[in-house]
C-alpha positions as CSV (number, residue, x, y, z in Angstrom):
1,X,8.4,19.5,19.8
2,X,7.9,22.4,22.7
3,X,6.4,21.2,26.3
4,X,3.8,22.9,26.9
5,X,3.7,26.2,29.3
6,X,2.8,25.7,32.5
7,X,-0.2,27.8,34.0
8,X,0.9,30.3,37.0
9,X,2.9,33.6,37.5
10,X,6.7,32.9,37.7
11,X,7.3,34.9,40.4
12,X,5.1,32.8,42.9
13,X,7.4,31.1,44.9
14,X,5.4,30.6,47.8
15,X,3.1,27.9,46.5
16,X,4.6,24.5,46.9
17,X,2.1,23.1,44.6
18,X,3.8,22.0,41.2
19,X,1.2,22.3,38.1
20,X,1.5,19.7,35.6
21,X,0.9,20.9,32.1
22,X,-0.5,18.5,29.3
23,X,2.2,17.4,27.1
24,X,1.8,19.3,23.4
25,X,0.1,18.0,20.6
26,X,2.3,17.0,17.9
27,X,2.7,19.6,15.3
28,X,0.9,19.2,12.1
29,X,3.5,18.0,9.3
30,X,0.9,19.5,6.6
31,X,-1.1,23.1,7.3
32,X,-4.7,23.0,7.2
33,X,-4.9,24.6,4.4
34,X,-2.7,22.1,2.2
35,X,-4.7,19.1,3.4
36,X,-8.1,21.4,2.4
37,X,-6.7,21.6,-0.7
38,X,-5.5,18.0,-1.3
39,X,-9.1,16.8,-0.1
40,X,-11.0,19.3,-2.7
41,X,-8.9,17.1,-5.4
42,X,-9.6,13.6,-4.4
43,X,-13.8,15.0,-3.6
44,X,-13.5,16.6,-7.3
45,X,-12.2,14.1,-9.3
46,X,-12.8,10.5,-7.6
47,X,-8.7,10.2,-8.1
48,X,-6.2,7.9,-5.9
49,X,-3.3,9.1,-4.3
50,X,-0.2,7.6,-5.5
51,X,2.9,8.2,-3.4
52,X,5.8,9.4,-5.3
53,X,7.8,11.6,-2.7
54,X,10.5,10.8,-0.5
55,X,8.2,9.7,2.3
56,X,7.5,6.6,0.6
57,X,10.9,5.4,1.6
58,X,9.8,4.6,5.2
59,X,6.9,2.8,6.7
60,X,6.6,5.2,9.4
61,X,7.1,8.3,7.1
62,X,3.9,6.8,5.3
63,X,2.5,6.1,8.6
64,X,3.2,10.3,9.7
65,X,1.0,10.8,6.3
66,X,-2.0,9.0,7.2
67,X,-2.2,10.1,10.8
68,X,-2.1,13.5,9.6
69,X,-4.9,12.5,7.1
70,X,-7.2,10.5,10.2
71,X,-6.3,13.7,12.3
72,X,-7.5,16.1,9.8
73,X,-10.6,13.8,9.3
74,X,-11.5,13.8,12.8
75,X,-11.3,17.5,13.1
76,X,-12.0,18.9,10.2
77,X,-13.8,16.9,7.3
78,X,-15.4,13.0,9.4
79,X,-17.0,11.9,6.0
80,X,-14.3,13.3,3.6
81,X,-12.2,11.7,1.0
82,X,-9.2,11.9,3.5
83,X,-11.2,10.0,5.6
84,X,-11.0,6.4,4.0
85,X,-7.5,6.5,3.3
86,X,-6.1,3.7,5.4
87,X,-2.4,2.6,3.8
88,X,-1.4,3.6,0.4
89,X,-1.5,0.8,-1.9
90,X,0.3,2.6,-4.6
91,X,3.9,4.1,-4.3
92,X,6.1,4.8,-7.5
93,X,8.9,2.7,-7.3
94,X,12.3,3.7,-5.6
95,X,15.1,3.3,-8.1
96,X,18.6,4.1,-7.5
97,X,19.7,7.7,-9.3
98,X,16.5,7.9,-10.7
99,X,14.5,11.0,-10.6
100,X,11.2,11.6,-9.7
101,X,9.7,12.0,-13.0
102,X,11.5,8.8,-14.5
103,X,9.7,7.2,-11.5
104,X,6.4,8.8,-12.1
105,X,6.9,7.6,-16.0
106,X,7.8,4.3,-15.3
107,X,5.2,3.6,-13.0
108,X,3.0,4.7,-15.2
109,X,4.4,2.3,-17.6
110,X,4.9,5.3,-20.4
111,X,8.9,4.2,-20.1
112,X,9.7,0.4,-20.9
113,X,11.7,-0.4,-18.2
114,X,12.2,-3.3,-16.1
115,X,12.5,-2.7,-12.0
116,X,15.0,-4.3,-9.9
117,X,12.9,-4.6,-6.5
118,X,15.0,-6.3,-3.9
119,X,17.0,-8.5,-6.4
120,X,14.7,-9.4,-8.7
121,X,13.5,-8.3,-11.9
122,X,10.3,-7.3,-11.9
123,X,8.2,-6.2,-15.2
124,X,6.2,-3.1,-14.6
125,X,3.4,-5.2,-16.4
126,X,2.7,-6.2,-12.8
127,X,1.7,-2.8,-12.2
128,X,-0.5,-2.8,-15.4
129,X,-2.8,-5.1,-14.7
130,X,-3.7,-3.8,-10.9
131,X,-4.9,-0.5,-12.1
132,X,-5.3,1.2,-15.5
133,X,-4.5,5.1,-15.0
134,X,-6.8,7.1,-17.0
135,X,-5.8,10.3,-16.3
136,X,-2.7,11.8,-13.9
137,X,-1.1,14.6,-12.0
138,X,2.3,15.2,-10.5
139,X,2.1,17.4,-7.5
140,X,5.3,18.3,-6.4
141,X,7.6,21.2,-5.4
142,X,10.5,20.1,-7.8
143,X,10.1,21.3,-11.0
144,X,9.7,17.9,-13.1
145,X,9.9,19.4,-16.3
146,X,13.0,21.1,-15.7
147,X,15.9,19.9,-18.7
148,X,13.7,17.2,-20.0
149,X,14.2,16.4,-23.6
150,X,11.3,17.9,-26.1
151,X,9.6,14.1,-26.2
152,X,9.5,13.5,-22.2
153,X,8.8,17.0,-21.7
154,X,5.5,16.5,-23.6
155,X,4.5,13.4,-21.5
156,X,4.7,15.8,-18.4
157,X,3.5,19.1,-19.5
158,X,0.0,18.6,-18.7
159,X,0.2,16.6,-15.6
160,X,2.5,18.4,-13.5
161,X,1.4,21.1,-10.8
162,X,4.8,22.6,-9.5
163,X,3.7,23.8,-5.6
164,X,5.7,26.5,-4.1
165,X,7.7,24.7,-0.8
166,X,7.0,28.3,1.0
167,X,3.3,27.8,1.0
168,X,2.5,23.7,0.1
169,X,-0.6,23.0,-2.1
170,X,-3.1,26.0,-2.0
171,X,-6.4,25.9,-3.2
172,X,-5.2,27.8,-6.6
173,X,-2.8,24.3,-7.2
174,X,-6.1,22.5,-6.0
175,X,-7.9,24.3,-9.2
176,X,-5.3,23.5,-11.6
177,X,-4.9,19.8,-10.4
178,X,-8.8,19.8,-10.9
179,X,-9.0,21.2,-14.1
180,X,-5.9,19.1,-15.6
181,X,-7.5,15.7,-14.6
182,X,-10.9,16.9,-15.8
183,X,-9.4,17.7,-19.1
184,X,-7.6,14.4,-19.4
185,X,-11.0,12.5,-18.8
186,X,-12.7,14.5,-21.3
187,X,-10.0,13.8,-23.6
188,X,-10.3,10.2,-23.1
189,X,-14.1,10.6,-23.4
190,X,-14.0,11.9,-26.4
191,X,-11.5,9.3,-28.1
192,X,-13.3,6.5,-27.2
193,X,-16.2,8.0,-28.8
194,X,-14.5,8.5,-32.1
């Protein structure tokens, strides 16, 4: 973080007065633009945020996520999706030399797996029974399709939004995570129905 600059000419060495300046506001971790984008989902679709990324390592890496989330809130958006987001209840599991999408998928209880969480076996039937996932996307900047085999690639193809790391999640991301849950509910709509 950069101190703030003080107010006054530098040259004025006759005043004896020292001027105080406020410290700086921390920078945002997210642009504005990223968090528009992330709130246009959850208002669009009703979805949850699951954390999958490496900040769900940490407490206080969570914790840098939902200030940004109150502080975008507070300035930008008081009654917005982003708003009401006090913890996240959901986080994909952390499994050694695992990647992210065997994570994703076995959170999501499409891999049969069990999870060793702090020494003990844990079913992912656990996660099953707290919340039924209808319909999904991935948001990330890795490319979670990337040498999967022809059958895993086909349970990721239609939930994954690859985000450029230059730019974050734009509004054009926004669309296609939009679009791709919409589909998936339709989908489900429709099955149920036949």
């Amino acid at each position: 973080m950069k101190d703030a600059a003080t107010n006054g000419d530098s040259d004025d060495t006759s005043s004896s007065e020292s001027v105080a300046a406020a410290p700086a506001a921390p920078a945002a971790i997210f642009p504005l633009s990223c968090m528009r984008s992330l709130a246009m989902i959850v208002e669009a679709t009703g979805c949850v945020l699951v954390l999958s990324s490496t900040w769900r390592r940490r407490r206080e890496w969570q914790e840098q996520i939902l200030q940004e989330f109150r502080t975008f809130s507070s300035q930008h958006d008081e009654q917005g999706p982003l708003s009401g987001i006090e913890r996240f209840d959901l986080i994909t599991p952390i499994a050694s030399g695992s990647r992210r999408q065997d994570e994703i998928l076995r959170w999501l209880n499409l891999e049969d797996e069990e999870e060793v969480v702090n020494g003990v076996v844990e079913s992912q039937e656990t996660e099953r029974r707290r919340i039924r996932v209808r319909s999904w996307v991935a948001l990330d900047d890795e490319d979670l399709l990337d040498g999967e085999k022809e059958e895993r690639r086909s349970l990721l193809e239609e939930h994954v939004v690859r985000v450029d790391c230059r730019q974050g999640l734009t509004i054009e991301d926004a669309e296609l995570a939009i679009t791709m849950l919409m589909k998936q509910k339709d989908g489900e709509k429709k099955s149920k129905q036949n």
